[in-house]
Backbone as a chain_set.jsonl record, in Angstrom:
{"seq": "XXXXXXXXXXXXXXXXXXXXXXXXXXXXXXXXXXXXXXXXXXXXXXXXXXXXXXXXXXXXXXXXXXXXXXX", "coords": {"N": [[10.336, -37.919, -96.564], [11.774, -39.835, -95.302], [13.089, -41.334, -97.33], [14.324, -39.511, -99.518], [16.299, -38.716, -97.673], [17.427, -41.728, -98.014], [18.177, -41.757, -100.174], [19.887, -40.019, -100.096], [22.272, -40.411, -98.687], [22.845, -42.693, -100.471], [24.173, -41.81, -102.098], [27.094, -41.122, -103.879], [29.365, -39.286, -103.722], [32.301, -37.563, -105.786], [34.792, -36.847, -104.846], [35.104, -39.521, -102.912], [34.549, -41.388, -105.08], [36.589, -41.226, -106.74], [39.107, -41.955, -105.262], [38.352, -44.68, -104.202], [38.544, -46.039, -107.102], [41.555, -44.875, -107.311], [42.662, -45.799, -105.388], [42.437, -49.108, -106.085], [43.164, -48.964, -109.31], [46.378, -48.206, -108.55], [46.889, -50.552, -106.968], [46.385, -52.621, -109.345], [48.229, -51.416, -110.883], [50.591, -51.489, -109.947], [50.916, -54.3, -108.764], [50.743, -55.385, -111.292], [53.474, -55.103, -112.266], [55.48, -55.757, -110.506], [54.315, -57.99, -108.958], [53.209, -59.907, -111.235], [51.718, -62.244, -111.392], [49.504, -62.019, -108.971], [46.12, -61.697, -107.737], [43.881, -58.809, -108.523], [41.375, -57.878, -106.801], [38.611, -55.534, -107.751], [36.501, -52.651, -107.784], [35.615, -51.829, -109.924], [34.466, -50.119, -111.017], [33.58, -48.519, -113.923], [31.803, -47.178, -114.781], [31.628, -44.518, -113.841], [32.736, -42.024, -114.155], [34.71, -40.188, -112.07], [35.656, -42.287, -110.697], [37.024, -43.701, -112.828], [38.772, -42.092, -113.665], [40.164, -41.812, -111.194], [41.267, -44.486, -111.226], [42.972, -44.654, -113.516], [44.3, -42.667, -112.468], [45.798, -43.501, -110.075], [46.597, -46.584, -111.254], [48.959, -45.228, -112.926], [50.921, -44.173, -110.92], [51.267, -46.162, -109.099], [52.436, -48.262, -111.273], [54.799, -46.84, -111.982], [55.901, -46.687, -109.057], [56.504, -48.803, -108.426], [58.045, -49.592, -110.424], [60.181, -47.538, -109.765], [61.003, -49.011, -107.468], [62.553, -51.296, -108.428], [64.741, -49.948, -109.725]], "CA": [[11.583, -37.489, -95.953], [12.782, -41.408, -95.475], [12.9, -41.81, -99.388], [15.175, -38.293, -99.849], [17.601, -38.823, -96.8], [17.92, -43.234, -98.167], [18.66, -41.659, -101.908], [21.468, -38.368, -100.041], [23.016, -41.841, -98.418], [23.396, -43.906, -101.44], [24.898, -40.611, -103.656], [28.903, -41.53, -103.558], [30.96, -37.804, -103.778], [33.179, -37.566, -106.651], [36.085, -37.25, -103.928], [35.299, -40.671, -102.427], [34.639, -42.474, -106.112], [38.072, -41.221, -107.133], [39.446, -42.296, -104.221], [38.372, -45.97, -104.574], [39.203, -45.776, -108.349], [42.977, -44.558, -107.227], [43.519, -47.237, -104.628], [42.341, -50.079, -107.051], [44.064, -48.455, -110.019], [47.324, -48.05, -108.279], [47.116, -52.403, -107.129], [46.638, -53.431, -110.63], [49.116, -50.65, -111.751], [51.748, -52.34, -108.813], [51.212, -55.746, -108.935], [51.066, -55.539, -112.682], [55.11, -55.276, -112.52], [56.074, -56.246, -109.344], [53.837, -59.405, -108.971], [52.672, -60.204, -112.24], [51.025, -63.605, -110.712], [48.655, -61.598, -108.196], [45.012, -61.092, -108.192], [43.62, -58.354, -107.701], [39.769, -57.842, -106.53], [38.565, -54.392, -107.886], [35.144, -52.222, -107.914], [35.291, -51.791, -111.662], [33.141, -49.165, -111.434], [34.18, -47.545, -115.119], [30.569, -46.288, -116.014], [31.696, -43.413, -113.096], [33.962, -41.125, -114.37], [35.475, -40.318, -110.947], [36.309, -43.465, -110.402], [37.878, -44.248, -114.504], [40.263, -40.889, -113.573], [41.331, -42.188, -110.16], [41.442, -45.366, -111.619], [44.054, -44.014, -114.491], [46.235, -41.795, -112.055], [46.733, -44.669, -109.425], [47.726, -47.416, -112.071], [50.204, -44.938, -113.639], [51.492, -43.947, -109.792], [51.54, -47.49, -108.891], [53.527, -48.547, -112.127], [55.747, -45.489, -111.138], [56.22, -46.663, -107.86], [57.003, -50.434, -108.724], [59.388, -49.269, -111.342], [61.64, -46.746, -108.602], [60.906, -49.617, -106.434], [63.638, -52.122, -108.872], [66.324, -49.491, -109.488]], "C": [[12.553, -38.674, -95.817], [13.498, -41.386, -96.62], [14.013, -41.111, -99.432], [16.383, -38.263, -98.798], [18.311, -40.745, -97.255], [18.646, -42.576, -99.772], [20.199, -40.782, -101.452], [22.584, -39.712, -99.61], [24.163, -42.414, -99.52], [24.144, -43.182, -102.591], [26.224, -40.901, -102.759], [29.225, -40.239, -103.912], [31.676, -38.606, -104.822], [34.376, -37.844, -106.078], [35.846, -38.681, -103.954], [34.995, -42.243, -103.79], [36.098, -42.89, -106.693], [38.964, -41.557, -106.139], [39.609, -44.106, -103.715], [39.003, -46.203, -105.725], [40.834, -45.526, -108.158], [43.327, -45.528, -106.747], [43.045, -48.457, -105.406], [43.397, -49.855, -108.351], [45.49, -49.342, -109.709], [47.815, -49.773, -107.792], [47.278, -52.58, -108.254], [47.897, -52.331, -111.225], [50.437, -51.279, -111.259], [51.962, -53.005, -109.112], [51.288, -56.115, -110.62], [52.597, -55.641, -113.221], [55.409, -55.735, -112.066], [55.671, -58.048, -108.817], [53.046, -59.734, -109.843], [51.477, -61.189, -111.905], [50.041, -63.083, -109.901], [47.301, -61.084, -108.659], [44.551, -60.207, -107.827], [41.877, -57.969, -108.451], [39.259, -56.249, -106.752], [37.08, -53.821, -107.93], [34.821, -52.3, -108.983], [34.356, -51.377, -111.46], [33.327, -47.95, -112.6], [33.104, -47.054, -115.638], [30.773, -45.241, -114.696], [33.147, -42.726, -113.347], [35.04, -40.34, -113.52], [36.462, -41.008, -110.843], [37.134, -44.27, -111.587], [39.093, -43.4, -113.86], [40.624, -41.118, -112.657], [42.102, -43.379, -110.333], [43.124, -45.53, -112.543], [45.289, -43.395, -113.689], [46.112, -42.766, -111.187], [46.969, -45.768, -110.49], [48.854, -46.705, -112.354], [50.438, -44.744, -112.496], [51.961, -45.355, -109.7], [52.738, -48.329, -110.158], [54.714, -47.385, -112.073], [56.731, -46.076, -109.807], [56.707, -48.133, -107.803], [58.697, -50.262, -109.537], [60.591, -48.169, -110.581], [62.212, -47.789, -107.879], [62.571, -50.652, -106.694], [64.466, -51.498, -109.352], [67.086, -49.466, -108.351]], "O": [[13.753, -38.644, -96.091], [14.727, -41.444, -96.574], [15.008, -41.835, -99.401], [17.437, -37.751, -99.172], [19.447, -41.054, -96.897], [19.626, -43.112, -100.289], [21.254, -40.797, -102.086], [23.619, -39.886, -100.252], [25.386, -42.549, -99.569], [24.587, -43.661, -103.635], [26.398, -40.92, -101.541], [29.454, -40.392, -105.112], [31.742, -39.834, -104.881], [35.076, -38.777, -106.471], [36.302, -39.262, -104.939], [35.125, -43.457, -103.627], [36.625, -43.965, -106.979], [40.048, -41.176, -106.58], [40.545, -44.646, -103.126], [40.151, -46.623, -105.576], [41.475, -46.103, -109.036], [44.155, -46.267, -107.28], [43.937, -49.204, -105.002], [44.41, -50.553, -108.389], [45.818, -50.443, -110.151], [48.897, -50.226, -108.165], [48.463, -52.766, -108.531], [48.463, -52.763, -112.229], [51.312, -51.57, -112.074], [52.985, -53.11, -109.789], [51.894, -57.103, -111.035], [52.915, -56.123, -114.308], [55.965, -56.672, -112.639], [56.422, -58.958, -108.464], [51.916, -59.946, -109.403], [50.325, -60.851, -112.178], [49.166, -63.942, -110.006], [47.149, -60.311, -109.605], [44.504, -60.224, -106.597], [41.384, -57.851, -109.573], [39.546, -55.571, -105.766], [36.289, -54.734, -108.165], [33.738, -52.822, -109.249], [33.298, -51.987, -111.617], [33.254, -46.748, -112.342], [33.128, -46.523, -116.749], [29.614, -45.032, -114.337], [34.257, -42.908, -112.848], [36.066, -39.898, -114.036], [37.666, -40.749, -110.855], [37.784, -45.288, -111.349], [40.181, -43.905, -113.584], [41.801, -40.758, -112.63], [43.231, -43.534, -109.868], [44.075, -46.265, -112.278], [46.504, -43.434, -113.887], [46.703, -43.575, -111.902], [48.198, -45.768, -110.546], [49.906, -47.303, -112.128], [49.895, -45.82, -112.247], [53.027, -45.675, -110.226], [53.76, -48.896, -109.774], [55.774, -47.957, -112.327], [57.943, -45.921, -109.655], [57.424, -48.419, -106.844], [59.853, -50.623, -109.313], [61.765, -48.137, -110.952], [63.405, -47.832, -107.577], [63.444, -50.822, -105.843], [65.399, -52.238, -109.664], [68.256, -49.085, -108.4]]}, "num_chains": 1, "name": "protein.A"}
């Protein structure tokens, strides 16, 4: 019963992969225009397909939102 409630724990939800994946994304999608010079620290977790597709729509939001930001 330990074993099977330490494994339900360590399972990440699709919500909350894509969710990390978006808010990382959407930094490198930002600072990629706005502060070219900035690092940013990311999960790079791309073998979770969640987290590639939140990954994908926050960069393009974030380059979106950089680019309204300088008209």
């Amino acid at each position: 019963l330990f074993i099977l409630c330490a494994m339900l724990i360590a399972c990440e939800g699709s919500d909350s992969a894509f969710d990390r994946g978006y808010g990382d994304g959407y930094a490198v999608g930002y600072n990629s225009l706005c502060y070219p010079d900035a690092s940013n620290f990311i999960h790079g977790d791309f073998d979770n397909k969640n987290y590639r597709r939140g990954y994908d729509d926050g960069k393009a939001d974030g380059r979106a939102d950089c680019s309204a930001q300088k008209q």
